[in-house]
NUPAGU-824407 format. One record per residue (C-alpha): residue number from 1; residue in three letters; x, y, z. Coordinates in steps of 0.001 Angstrom, whole numbers, plus 524288, in hexadecimal, padded with zeros to 5 digits. Example, Ala and Ser with C-alpha at 12.3 -4.5 7.8 and 13.67 -1.06 7.14 Angstrom:
BEGIN
+-----+--------+-------+-------+-------+
: num : residu :     X :     Y :     Z :
+-----+--------+-------+-------+-------+
:   1 :    ALA : 8300C : 7EE6C : 81E78 :
:   2 :    SER : 83566 : 7FBDC : 81BE4 :
+-----+--------+-------+-------+-------+
END
This chain:
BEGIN
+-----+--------+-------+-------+-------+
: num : residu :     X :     Y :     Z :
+-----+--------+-------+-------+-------+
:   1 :    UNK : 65CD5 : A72E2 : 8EDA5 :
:   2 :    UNK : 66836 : A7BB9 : 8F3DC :
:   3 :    UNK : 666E6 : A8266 : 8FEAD :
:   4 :    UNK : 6656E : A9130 : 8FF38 :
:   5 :    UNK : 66A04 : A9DB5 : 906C6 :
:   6 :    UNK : 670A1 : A9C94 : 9135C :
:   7 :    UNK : 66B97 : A8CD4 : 9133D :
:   8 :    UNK : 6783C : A8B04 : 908D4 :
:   9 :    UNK : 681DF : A8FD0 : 91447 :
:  10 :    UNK : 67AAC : A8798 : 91F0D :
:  11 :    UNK : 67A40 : A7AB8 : 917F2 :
:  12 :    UNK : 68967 : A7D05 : 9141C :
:  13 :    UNK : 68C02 : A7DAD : 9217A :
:  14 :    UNK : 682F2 : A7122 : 9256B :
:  15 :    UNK : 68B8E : A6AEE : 91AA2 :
:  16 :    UNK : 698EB : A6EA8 : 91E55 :
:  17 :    UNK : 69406 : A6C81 : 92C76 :
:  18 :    UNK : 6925A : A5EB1 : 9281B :
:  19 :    UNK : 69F5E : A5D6A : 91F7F :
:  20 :    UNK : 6A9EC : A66E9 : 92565 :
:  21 :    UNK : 6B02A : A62A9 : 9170A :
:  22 :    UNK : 6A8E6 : A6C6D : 90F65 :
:  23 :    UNK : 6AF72 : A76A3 : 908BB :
:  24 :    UNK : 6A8EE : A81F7 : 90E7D :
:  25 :    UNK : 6ABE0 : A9173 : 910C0 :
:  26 :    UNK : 6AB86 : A95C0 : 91F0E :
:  27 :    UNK : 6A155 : AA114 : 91ABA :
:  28 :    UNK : 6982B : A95C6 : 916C1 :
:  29 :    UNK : 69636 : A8F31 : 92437 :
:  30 :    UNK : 6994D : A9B28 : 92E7A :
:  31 :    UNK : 68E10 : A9C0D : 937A2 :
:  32 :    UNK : 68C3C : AAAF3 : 93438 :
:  33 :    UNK : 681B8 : AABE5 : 93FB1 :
:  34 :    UNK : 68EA8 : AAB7E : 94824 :
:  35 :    UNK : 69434 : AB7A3 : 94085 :
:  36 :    UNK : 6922A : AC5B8 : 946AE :
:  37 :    UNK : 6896A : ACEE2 : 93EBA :
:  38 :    UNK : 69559 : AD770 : 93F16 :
:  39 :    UNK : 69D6D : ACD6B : 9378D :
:  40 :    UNK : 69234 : AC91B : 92DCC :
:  41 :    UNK : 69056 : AD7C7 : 92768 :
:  42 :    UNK : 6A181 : AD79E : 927BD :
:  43 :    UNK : 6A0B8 : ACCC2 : 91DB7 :
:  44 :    UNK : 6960B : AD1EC : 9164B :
:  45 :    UNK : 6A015 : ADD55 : 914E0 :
:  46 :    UNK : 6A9A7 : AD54A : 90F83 :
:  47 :    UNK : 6A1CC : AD041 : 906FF :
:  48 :    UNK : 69D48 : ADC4A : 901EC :
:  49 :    UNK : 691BC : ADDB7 : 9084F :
:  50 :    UNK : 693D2 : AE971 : 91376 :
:  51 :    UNK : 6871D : AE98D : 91AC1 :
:  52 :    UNK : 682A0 : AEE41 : 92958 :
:  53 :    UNK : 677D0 : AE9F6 : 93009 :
:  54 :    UNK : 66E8A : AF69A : 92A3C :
:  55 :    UNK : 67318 : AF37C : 91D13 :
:  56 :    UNK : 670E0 : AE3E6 : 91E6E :
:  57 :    UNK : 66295 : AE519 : 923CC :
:  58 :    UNK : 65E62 : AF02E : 91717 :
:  59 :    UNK : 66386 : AE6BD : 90CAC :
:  60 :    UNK : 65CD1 : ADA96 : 913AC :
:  61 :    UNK : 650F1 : AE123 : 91611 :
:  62 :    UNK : 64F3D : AE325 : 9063B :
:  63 :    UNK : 65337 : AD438 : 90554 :
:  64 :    UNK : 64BFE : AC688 : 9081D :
:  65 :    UNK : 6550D : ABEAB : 90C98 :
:  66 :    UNK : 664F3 : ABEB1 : 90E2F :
:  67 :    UNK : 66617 : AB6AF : 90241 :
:  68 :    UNK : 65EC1 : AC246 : 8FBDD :
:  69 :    UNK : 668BA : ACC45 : 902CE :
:  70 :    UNK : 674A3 : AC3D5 : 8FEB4 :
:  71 :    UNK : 670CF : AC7BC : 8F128 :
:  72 :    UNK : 66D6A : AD4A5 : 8F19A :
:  73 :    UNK : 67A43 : AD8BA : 8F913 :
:  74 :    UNK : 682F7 : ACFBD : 8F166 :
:  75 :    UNK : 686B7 : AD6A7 : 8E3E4 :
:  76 :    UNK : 6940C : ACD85 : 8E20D :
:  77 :    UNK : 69500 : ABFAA : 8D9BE :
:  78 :    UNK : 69D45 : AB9A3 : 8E4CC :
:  79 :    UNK : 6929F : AADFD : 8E8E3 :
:  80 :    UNK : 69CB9 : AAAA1 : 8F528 :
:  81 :    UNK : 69C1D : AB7C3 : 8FB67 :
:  82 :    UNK : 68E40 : AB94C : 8F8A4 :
:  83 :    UNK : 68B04 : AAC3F : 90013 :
:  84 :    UNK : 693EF : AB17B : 90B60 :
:  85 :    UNK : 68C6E : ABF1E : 90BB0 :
:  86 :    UNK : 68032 : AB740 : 90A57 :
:  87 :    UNK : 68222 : AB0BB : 9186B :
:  88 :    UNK : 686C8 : ABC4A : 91EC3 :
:  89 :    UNK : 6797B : AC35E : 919BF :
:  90 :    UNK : 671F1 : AB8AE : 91D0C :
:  91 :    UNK : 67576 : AB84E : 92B15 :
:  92 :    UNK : 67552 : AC766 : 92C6A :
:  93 :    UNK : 66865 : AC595 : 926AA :
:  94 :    UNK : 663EC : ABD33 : 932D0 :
:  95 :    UNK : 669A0 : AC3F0 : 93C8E :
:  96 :    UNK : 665E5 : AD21A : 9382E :
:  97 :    UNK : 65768 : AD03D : 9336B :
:  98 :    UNK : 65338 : AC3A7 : 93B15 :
:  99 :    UNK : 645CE : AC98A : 937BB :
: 100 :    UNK : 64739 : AC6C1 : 929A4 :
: 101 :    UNK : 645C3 : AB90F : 926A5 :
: 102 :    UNK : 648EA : AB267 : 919D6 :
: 103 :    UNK : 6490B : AA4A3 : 91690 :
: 104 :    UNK : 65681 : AA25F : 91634 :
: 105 :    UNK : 65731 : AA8EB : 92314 :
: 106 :    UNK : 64DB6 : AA054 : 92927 :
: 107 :    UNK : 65373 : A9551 : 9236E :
: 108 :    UNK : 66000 : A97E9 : 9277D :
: 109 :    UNK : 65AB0 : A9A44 : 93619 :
: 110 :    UNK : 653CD : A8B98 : 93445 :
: 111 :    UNK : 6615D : A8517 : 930EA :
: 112 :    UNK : 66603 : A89E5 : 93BFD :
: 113 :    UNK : 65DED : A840C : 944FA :
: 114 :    UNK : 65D42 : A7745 : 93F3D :
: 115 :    UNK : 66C08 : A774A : 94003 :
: 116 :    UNK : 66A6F : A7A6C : 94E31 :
: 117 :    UNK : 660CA : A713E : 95053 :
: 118 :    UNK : 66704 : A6584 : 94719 :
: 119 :    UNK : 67488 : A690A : 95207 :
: 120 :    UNK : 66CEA : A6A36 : 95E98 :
: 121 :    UNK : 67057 : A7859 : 96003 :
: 122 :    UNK : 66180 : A7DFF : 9601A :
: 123 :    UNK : 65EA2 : A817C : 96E3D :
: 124 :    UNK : 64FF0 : A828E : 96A32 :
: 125 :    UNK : 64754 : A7D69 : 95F9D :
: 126 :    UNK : 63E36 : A8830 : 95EA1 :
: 127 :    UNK : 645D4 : A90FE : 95519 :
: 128 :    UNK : 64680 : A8243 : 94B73 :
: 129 :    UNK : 63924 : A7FD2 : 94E35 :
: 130 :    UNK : 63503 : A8E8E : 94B85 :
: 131 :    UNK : 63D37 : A8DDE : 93DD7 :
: 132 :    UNK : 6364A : A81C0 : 93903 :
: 133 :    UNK : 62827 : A8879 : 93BA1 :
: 134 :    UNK : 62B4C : A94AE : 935AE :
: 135 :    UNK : 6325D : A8C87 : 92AAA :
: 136 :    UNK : 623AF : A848C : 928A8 :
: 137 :    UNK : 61D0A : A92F9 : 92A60 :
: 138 :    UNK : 62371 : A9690 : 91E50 :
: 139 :    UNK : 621D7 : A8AC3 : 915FB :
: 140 :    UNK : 611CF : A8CFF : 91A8E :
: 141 :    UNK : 611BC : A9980 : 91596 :
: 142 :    UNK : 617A5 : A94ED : 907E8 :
: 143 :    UNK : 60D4B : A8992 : 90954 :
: 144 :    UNK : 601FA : A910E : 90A8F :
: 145 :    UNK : 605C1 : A9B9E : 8FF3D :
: 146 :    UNK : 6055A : A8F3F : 8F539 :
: 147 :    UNK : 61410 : A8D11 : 8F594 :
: 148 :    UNK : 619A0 : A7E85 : 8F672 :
: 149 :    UNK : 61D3F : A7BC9 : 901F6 :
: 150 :    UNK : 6265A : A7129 : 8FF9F :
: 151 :    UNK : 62F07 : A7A14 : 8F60B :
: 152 :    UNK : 62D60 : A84B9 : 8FEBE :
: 153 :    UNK : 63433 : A7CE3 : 90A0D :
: 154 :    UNK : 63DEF : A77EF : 900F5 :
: 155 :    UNK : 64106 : A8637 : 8FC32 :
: 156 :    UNK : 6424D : A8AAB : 90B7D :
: 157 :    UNK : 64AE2 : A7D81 : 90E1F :
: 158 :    UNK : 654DE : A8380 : 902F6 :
: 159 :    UNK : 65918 : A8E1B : 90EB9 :
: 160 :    UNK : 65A2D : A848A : 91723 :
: 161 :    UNK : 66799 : A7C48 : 919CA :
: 162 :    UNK : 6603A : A6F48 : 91FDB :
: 163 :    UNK : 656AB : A67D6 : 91B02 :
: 164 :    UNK : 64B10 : A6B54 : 920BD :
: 165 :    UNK : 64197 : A625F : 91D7E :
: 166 :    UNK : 64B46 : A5864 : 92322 :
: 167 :    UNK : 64E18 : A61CB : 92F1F :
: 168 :    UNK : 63F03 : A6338 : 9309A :
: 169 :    UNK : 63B88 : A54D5 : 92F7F :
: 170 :    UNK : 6470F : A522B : 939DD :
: 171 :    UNK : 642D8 : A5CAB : 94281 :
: 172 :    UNK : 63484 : A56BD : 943F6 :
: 173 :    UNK : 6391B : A4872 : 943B5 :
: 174 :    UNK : 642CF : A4D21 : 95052 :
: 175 :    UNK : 6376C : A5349 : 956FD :
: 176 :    UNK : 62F6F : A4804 : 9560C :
: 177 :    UNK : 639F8 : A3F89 : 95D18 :
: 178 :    UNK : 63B15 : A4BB4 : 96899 :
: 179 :    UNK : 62B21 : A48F9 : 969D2 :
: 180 :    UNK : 62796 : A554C : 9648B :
: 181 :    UNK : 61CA7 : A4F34 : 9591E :
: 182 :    UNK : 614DA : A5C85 : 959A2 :
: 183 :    UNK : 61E1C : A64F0 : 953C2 :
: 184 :    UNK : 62441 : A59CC : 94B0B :
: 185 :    UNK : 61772 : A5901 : 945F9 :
: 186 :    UNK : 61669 : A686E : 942CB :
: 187 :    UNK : 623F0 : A662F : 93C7C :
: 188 :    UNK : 61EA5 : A59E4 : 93299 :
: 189 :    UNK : 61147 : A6262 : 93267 :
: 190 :    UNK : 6172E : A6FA8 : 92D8C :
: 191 :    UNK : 62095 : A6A07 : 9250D :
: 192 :    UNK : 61C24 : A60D0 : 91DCA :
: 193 :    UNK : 6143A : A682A : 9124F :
: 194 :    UNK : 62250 : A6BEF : 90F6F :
: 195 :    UNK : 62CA4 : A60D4 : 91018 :
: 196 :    UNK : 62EF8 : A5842 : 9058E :
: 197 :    UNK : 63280 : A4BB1 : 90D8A :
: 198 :    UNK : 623CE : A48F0 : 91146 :
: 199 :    UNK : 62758 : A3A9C : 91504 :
: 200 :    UNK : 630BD : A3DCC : 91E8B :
: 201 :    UNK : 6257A : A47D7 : 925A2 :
: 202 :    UNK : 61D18 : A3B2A : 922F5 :
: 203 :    UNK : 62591 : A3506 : 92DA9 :
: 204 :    UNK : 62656 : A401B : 9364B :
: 205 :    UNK : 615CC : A3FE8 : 93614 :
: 206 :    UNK : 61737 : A3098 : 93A27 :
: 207 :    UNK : 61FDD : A3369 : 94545 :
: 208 :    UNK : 617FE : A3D6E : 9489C :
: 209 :    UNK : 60B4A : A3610 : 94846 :
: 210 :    UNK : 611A7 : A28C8 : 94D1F :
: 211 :    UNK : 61172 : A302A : 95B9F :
: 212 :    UNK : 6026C : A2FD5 : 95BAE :
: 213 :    UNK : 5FE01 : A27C0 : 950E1 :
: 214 :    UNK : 606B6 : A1CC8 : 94EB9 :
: 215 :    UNK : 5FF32 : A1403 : 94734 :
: 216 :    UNK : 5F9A9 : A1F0B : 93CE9 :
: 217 :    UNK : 60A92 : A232E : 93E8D :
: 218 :    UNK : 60EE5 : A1570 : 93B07 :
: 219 :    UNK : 60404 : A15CC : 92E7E :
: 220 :    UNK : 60ABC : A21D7 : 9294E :
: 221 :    UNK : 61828 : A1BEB : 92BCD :
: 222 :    UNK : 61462 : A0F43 : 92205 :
: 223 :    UNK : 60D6F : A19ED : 9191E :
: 224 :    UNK : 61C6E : A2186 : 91A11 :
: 225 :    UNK : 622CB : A13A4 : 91731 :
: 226 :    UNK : 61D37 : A12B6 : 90B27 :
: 227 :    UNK : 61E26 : A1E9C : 9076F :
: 228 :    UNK : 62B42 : A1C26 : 906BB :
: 229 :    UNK : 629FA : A0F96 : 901B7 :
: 230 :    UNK : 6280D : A17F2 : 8F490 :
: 231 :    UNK : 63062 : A2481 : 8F785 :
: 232 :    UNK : 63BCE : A1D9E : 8FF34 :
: 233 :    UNK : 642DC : A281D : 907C9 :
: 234 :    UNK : 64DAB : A1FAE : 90EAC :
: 235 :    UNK : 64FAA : A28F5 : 91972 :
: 236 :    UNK : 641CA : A2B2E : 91D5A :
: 237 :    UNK : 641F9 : A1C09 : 91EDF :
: 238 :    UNK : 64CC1 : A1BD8 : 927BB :
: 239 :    UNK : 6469C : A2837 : 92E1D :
: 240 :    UNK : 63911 : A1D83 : 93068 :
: 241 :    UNK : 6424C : A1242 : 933A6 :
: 242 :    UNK : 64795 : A1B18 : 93F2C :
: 243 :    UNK : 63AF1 : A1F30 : 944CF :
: 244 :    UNK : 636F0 : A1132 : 9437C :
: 245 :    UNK : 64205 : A0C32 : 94BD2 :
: 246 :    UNK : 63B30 : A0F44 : 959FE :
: 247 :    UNK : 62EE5 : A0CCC : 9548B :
: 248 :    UNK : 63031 : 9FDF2 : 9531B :
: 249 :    UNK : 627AB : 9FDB9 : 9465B :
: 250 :    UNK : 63010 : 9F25B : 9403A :
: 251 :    UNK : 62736 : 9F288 : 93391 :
: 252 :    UNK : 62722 : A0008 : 9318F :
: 253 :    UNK : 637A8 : 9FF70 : 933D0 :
: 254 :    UNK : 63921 : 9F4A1 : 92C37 :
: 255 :    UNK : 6303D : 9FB55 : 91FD4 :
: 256 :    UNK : 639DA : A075A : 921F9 :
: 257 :    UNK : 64614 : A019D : 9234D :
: 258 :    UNK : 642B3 : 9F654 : 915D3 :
: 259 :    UNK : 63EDB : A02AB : 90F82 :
: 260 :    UNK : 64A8B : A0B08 : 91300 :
: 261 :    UNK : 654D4 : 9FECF : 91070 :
: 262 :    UNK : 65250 : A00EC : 90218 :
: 263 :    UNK : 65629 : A0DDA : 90172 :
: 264 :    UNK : 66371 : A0CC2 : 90918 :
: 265 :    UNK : 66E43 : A12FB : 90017 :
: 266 :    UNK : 67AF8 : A1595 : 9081A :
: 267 :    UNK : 680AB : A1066 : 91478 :
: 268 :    UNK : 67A92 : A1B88 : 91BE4 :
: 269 :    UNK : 66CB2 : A1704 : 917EB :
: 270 :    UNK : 67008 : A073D : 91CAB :
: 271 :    UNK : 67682 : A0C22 : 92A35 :
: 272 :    UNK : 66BC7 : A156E : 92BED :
: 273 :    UNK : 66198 : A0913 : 9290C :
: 274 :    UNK : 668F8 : 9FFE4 : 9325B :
: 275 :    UNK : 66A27 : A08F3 : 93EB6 :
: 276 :    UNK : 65CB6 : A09A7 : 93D67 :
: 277 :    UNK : 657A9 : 9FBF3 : 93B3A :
: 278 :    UNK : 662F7 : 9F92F : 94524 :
: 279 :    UNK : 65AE9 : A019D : 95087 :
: 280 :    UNK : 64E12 : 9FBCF : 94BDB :
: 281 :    UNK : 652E2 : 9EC0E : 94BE9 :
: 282 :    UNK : 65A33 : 9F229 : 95ABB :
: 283 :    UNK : 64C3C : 9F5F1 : 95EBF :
: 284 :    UNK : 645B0 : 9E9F6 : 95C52 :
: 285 :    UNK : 650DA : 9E387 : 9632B :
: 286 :    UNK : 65525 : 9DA70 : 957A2 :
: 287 :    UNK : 661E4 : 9D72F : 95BFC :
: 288 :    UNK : 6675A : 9D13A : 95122 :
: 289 :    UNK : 663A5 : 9DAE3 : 94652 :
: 290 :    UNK : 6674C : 9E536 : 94EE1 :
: 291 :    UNK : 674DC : 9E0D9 : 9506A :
: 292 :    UNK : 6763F : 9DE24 : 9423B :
: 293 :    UNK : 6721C : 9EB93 : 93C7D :
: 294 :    UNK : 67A2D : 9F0A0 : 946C5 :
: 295 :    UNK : 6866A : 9EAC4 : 94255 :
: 296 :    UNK : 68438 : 9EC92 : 93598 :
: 297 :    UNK : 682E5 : 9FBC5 : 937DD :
: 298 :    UNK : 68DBB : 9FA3F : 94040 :
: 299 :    UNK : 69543 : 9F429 : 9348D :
: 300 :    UNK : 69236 : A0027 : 92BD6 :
: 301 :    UNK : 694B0 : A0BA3 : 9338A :
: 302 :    UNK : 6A282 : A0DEB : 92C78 :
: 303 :    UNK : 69BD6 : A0C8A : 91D42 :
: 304 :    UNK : 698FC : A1B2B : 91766 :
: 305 :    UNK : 68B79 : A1FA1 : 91939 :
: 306 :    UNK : 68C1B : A2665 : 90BBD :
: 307 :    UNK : 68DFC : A18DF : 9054D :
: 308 :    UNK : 68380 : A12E1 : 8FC9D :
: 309 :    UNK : 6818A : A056F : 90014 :
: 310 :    UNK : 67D74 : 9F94B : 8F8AF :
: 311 :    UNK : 6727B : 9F2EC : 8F948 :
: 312 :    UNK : 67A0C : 9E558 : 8F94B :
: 313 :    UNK : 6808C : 9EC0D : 90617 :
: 314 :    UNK : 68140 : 9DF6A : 90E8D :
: 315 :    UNK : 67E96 : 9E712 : 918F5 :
: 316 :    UNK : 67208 : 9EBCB : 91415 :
: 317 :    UNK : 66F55 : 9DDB4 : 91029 :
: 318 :    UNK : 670ED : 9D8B2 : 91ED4 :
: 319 :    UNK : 667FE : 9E55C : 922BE :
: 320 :    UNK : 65C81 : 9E005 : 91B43 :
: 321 :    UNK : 65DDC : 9D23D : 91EF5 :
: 322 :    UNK : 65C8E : 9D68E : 92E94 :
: 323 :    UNK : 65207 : 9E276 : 92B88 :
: 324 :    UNK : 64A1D : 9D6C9 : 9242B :
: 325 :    UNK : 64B67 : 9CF4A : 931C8 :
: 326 :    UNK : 642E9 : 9DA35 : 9376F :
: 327 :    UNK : 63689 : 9D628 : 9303C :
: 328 :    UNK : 636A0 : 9CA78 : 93B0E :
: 329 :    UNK : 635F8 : 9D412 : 9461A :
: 330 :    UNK : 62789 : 9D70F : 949B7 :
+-----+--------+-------+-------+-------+
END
């Protein structure tokens, strides 16, 4: 489903931040939090709209939201200005009654700091931390007056530019890696009544529990494996493979990786499946294997990710042969 509210303007910019190529309008991407309040009501004036601080907080105070302001002061059929007054509205709305909260607004405030976080820009983790517990706060309220929860979380990710159930999941598998398993665990334990993706919270629960329960962990993880044995998700099998790398479980690695070979699609998929194995052979210092999934990525660096690739590829031939070799290792 498409994104709504301000959410449409942040993910154009994520996109054109990622492909400078896109034919975009200057309006679309400005950071408006960088334009003086003077200058936002100047445009609004141009466009029709001639408001002062007074005026702006009686009409907003009879509205719910800026998206429900946009329409009530917008009277014209031109769509373009009416997304540009939107914006400015929108961010008079959050600096002018920072008291009023609406879900786009929050939302908004929530891409922000995963964009700050995602660059290495957020000085604290608090305010990110604070956002995703009032964020579950909400979806508990809509829990316990009946509501789905899973559709409710889907309808608050529309106002949203990232993913979050992907932004969530990576947040809690990061925090696991800095040592901090308590609030990971808060993270998996809030959230999951309301993801979709249960298998991939499966795997945060095994990482989770592998710290003081390994064997009961490593159960889980061959419960997870066949899981997925039945509802194949080729990333969440590299994901496994990954983890499995340090942890020297050569059946477990050698169930994900036979699993996740036939799944592999494009060039991206096979080079992403060699590094891997690649690290794993280095680990248990098999020389020769090591060397020869090495070159062979080496060999395939200049072929286009994007590519779909055969599955008479001789490269992916010579991967199975040496991958089979592995069964010898004990």
């Amino acid at each position: 489903m498409e994104a709504r509210g301000r959410a449409l303007f942040n993910l154009l910019l994520m996109n054109w931040q990622e492909n400078p190529s896109l034919d975009v309008e200057p309006w679309q991407i400005e950071d408006y939090r960088d334009v003086p309040l003077e200058e936002l009501f100047s445009r609004l004036d141009k466009l029709g709209i001639p408001l002062n601080d007074e005026q702006f907080t009686l009409y907003a105070e009879k509205c719910g939201s800026p998206e429900e302001l946009a329409e009530t002061l917008w009277v014209r059929g031109d769509f373009q200005k009416f997304d540009r007054a939107y914006l400015l509205l929108f961010e008079l709305w959050r600096r002018l009654l920072p008291e009023k909260q609406s879900l786009s607004i929050f939302c908004d405030e929530l891409d922000v700091l995963i964009d700050q976080y995602d660059l290495g820009t957020l000085e604290e983790e608090e305010p990110l931390q604070n956002a995703l517990s009032d964020l579950q706060k909400v979806l508990d309220e809509h829990a316990d007056q009946g509501e789905g929860g899973t559709q409710v979380f889907r309808e608050i990710s529309l106002f949203c530019a990232h993913d979050l159930e992907s932004f969530i999941y990576d947040y809690a598998s990061e925090q696991i890696d800095e040592g901090e398993g308590i609030y990971a665990s808060e993270l998996v334990d809030g959230y999951a009544p309301y993801i979709r993706n249960q298998t991939w919270f499966t795997f945060l629960r095994i990482r989770l529990l592998d710290e003081s329960s390994p064997d009961d962990a490593k159960e889980m993880l061959v419960g997870l494996l066949e899981h997925l044995r039945e509802e194949p998700d080729f990333e969440l099998l590299l994901e496994i493979a990954r983890y499995l790398v340090n942890q020297g479980a050569i059946v477990h690695f050698r169930q994900a990786i036979h699993q996740a070979r036939d799944w592999i699609r494009t060039e991206q998929d096979f080079q992403e499946l060699l590094a891997i194995s690649c690290e794993f052979y280095r680990l248990l210092d098999r020389e020769e294997e090591t060397h020869a999934m090495a070159d062979m990525l080496k060999q395939r660096q200049g072929n286009t990710l994007e590519k779909a690739i055969s599955v008479n590829d001789k490269g992916l031939q010579e991967y199975y042969q040496l991958f089979e070799g592995l069964k010898d290792t004990q």
